[in-house]
N, C-alpha and C positions, 0 to 999 in steps of 0.2 A: 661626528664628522661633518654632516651637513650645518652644524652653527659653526663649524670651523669656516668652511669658505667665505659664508659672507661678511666676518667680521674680517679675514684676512684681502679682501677685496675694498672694504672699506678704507682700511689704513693704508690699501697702497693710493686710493685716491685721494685722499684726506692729504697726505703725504705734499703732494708739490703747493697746497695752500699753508701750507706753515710752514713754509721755505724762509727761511732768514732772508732779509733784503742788508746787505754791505755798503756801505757808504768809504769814498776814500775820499781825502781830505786833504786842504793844506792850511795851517792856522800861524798864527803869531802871538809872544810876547811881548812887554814894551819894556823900556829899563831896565836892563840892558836888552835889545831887540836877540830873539830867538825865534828859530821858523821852526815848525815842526808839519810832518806828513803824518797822520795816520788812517788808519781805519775805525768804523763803528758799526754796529749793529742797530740799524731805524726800522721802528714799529709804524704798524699804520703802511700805507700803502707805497712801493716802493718806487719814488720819483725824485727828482731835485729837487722844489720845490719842499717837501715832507723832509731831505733831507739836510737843506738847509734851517727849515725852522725847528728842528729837532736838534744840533748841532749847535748853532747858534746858542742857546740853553747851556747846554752838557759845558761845551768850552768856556763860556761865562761864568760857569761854578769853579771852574779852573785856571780863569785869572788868564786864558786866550781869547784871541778875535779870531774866527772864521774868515781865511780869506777866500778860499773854493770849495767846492765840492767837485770833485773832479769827477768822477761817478759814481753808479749807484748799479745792483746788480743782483740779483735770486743767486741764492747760495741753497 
């Protein structure tokens, strides 16, 4: 019982550092133009900046341009 608590006291503080950081978004295609909104899940620390150059990437493999990052958020 006593290795029970401190491991459960661990994991509830470990807990809000491994909080997913959401990125919400609005991108484009070209020829023929298509707008798209969505969401993402960015690593690393959770800012605009990180989620813009993180995004930037992902959507470029996908044949979009990044036109916002509307925000970003601890989930």
């Amino acid at each position: 019982m006593k290795t029970l608590l401190p491991l459960a006291l661990a994991a509830l503080i470990a807990a809000p550092a491994s909080a997913a950081c959401i990125a919400e978004y609005k991108a484009k295609r070209d020829n023929p133009l298509e707008l798209f909104y969505g969401t993402a899940q960015i690593g690393g620390p959770c800012n605009l900046a990180q989620a813009r150059a993180q995004l930037r990437g992902q959507l470029a493999s996908q044949g979009l341009t990044l036109l916002k990052v509307l925000s970003v958020r601890q989930q």
